[in-house]
FIDO-415901 format. One record per atom (N, C-alpha, C): residue number from 1; residue in three letters; chain; atom name; z, x, y. Coordinates in nm, 3 decimals, padded with zeros to 5 digits. Example, Ala and Ser with C-alpha at 12.3 -4.5 7.8 and 13.67 -1.06 7.14 Angstrom:
R   mise   gulum   koltor   mike         z         x         y
R      1     ALA        A      N    00.780    01.319   -00.569
R      1     ALA        A     CA    00.780    01.230   -00.450
R      1     ALA        A      C    00.780    01.320   -00.330
R      2     SER        A      N    00.708    01.285   -00.225
R      2     SER        A     CA    00.714    01.367   -00.106
R      2     SER        A      C    00.787    01.290    00.003
END
This chain:
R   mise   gulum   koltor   mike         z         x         y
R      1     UNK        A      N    08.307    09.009    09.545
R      1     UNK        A     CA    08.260    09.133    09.486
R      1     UNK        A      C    08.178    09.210    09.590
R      2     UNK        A      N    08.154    09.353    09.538
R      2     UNK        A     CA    08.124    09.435    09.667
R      2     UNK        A      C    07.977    09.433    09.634
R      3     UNK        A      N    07.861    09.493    09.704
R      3     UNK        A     CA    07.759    09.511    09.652
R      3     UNK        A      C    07.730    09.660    09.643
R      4     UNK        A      N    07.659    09.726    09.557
R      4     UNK        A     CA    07.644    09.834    09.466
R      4     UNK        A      C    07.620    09.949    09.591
R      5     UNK        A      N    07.667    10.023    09.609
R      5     UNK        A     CA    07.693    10.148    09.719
R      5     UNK        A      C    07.520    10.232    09.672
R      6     UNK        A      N    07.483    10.204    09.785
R      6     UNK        A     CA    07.356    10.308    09.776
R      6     UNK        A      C    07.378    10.448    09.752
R      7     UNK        A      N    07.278    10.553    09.731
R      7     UNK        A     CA    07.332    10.642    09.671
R      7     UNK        A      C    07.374    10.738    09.804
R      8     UNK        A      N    07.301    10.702    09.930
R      8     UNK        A     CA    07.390    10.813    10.067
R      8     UNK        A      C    07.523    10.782    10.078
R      9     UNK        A      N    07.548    10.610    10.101
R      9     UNK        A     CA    07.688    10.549    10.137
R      9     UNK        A      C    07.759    10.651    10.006
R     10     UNK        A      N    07.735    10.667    09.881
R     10     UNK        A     CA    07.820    10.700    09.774
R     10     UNK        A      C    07.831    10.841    09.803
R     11     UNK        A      N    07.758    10.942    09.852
R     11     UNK        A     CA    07.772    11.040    09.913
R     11     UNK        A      C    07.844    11.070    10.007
R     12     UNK        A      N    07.870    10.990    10.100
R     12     UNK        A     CA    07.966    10.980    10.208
R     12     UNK        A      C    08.105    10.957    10.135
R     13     UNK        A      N    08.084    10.884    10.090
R     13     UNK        A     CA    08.217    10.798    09.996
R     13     UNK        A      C    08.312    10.920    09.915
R     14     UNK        A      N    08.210    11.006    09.835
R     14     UNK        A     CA    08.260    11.091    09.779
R     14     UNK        A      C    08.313    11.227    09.880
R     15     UNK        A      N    08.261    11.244    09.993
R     15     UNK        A     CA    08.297    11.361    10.069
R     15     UNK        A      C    08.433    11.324    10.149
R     16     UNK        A      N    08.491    11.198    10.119
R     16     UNK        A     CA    08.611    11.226    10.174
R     16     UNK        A      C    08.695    11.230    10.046
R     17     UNK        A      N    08.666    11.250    09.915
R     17     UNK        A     CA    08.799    11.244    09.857
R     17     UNK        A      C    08.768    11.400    09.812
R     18     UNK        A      N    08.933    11.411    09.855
R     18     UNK        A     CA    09.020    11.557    09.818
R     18     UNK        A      C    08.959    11.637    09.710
R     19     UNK        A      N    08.941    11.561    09.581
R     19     UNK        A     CA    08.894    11.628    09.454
R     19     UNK        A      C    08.740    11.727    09.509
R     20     UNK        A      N    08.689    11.634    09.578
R     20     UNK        A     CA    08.544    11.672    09.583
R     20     UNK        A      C    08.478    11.760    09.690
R     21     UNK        A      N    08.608    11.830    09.804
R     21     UNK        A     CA    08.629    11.893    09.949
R     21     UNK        A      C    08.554    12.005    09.921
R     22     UNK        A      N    08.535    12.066    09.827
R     22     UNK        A     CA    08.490    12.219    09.795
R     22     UNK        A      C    08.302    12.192    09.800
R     23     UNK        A      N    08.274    12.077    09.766
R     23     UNK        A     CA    08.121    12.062    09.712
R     23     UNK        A      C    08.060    12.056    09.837
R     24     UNK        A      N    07.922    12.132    09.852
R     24     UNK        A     CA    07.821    12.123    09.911
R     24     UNK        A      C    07.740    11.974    09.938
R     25     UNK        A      N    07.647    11.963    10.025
R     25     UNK        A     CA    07.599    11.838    10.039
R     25     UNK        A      C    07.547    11.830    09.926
R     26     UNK        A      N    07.415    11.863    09.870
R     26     UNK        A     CA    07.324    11.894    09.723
R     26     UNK        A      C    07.437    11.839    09.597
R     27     UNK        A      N    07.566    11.959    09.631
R     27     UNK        A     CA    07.667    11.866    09.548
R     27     UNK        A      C    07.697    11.786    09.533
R     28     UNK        A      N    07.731    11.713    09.658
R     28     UNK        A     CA    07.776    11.588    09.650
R     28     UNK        A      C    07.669    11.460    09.632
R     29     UNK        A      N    07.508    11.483    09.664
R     29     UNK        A     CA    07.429    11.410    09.657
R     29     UNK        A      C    07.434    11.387    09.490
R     30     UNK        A      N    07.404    11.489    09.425
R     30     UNK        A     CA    07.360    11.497    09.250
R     30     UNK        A      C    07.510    11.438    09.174
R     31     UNK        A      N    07.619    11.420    09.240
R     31     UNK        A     CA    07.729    11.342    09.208
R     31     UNK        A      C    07.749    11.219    09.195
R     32     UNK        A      N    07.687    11.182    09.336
R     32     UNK        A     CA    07.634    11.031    09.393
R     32     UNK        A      C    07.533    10.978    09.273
R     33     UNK        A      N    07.448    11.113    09.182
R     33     UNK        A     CA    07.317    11.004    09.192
R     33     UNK        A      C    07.411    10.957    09.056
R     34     UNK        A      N    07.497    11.048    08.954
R     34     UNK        A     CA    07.520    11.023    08.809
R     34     UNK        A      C    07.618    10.951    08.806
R     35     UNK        A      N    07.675    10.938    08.954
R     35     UNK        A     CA    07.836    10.816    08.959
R     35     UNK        A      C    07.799    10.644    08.898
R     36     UNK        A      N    07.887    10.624    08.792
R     36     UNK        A     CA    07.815    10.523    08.790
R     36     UNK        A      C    07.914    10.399    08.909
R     37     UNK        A      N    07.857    10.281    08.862
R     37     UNK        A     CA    08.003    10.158    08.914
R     37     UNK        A      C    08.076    10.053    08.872
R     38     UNK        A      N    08.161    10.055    08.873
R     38     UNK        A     CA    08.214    09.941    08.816
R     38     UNK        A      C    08.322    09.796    08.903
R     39     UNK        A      N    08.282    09.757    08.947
R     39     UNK        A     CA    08.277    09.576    08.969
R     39     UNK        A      C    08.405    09.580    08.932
R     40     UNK        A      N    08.504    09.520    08.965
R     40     UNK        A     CA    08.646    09.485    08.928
R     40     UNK        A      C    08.683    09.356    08.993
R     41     UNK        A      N    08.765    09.257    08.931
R     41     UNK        A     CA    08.794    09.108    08.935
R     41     UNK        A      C    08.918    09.175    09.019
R     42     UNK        A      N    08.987    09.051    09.133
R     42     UNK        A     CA    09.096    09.060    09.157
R     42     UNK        A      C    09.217    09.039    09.046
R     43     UNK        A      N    09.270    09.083    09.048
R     43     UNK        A     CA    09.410    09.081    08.906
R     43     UNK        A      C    09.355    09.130    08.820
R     44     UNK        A      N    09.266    09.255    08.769
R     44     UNK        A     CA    09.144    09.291    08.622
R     44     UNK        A      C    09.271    09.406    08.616
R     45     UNK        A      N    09.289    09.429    08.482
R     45     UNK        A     CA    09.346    09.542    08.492
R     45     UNK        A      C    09.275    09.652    08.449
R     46     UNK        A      N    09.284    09.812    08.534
R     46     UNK        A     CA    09.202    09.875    08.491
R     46     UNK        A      C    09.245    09.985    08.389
R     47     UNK        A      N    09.374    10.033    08.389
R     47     UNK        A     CA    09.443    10.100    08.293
R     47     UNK        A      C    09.555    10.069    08.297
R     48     UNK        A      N    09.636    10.083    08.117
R     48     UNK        A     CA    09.755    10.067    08.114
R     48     UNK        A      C    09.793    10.195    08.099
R     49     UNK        A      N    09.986    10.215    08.143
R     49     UNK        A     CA    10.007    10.321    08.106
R     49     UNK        A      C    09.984    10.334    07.941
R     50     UNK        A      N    09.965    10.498    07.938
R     50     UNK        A     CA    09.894    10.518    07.816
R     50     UNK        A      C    09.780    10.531    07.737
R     51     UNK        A      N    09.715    10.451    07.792
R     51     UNK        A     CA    09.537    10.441    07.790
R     51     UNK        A      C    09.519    10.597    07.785
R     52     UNK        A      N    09.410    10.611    07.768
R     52     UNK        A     CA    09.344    10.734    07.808
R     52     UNK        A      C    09.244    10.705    07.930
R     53     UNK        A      N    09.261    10.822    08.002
R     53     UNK        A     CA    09.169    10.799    08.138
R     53     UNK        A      C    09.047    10.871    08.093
R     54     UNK        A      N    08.937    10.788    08.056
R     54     UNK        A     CA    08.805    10.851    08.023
R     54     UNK        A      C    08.712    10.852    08.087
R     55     UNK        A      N    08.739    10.824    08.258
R     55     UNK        A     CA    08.683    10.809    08.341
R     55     UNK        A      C    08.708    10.850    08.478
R     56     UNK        A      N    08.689    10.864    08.590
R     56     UNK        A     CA    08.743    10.885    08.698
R     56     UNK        A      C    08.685    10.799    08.831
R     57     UNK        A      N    08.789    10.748    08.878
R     57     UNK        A     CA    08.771    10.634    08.941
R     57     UNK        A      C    08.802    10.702    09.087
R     58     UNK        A      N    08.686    10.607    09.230
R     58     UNK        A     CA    08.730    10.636    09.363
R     58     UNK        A      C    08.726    10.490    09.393
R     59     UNK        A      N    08.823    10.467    09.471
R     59     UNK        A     CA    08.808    10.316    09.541
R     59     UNK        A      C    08.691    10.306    09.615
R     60     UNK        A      N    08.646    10.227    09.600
R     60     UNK        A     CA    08.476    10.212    09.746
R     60     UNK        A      C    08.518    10.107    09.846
R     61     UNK        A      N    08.577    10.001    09.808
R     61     UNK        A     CA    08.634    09.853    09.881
R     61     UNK        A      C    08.751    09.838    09.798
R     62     UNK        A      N    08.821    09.744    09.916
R     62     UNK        A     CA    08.952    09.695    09.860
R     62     UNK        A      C    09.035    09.768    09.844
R     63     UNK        A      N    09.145    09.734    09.726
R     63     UNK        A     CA    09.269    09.790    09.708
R     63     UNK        A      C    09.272    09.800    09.545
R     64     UNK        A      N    09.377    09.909    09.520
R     64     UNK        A     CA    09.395    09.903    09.368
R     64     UNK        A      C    09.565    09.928    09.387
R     65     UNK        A      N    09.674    09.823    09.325
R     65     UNK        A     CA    09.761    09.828    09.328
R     65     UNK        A      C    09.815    09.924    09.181
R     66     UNK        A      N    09.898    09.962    09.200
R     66     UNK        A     CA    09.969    10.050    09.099
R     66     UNK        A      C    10.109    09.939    09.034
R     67     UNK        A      N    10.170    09.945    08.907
R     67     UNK        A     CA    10.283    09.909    08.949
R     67     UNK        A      C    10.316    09.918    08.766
R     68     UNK        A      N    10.443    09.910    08.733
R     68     UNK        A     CA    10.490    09.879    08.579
R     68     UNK        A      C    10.585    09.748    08.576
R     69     UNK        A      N    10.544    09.707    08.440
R     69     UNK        A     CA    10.605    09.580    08.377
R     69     UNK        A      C    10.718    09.618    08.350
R     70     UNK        A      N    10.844    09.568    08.350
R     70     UNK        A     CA    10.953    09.540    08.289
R     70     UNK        A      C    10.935    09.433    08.151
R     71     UNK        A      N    11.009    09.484    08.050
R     71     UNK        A     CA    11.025    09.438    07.929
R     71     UNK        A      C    11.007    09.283    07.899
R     72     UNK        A      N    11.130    09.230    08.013
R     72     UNK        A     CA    11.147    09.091    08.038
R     72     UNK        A      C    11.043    09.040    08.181
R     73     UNK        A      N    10.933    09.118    08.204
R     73     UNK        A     CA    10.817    09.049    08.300
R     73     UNK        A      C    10.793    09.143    08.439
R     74     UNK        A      N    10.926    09.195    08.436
R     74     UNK        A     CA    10.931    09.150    08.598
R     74     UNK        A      C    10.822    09.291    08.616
R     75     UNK        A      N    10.726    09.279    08.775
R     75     UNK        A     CA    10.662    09.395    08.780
R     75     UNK        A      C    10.690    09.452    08.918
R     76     UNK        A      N    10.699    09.581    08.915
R     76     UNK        A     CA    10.750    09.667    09.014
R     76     UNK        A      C    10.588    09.770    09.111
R     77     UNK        A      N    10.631    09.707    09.224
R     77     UNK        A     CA    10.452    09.823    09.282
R     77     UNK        A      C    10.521    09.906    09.277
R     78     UNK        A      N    10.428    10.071    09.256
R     78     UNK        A     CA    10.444    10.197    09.252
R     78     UNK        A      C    10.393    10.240    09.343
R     79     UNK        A      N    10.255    10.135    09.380
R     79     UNK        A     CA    10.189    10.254    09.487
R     79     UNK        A      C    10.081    10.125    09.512
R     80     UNK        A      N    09.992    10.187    09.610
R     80     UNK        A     CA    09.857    10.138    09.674
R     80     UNK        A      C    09.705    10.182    09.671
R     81     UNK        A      N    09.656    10.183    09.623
R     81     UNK        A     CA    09.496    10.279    09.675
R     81     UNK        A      C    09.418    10.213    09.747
R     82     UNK        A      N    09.366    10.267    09.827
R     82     UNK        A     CA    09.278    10.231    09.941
R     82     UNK        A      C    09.160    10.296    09.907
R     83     UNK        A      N    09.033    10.275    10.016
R     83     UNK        A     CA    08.935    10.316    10.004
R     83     UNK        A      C    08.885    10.467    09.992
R     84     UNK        A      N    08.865    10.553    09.950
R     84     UNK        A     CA    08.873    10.704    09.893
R     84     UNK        A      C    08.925    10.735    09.826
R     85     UNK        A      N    09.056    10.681    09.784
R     85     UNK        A     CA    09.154    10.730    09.689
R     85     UNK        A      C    09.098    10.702    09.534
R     86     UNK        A      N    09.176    10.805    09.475
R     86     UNK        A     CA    09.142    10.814    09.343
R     86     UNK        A      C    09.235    10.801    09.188
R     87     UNK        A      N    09.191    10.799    09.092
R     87     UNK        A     CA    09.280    10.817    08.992
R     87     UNK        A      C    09.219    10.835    08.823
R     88     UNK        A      N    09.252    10.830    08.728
R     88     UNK        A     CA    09.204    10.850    08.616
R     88     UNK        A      C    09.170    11.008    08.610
R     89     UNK        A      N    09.102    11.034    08.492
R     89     UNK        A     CA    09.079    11.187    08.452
R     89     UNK        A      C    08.932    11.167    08.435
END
């Protein structure tokens, strides 16, 4: 597990993702301070399709794999996220 991103590192963190390119520093600091975090297990799942995204997620560490189940198991990757990348609403 990672340990909890101070609130500059989370500032930094947030100025490279795309969504957030337009914001001022001030912006991006008062973003940092209300971001909260969330801790994720290797294999945790964080949304299924369908869910509602009631949150909006940036990678800080690690990876977040994408991918869908087949009926009979089988699972297919869709994609990768790396560190900045984002997803949810």
């Amino acid at each position: 597990m990672l340990s909890p991103l101070p609130p500059g590192e989370r500032s930094r963190l947030l100025a490279t993702v795309s969504a957030f390119q337009g914001l001022d520093a001030p912006g991006l600091e008062q973003l940092a301070a209300a971001a909260g975090e969330q801790k994720v297990a290797k294999g945790q799942v964080i949304l299924m399709h369908g869910d509602a995204a009631d949150a909006f997620y940036v990678v800080a560490g690690g990876w977040v794999k994408l991918f869908c189940e087949s009926m009979d198991g089988q699972e297919t990757v869709t994609g990768l996220l790396t560190v900045g990348d984002y997803f949810g609403g």
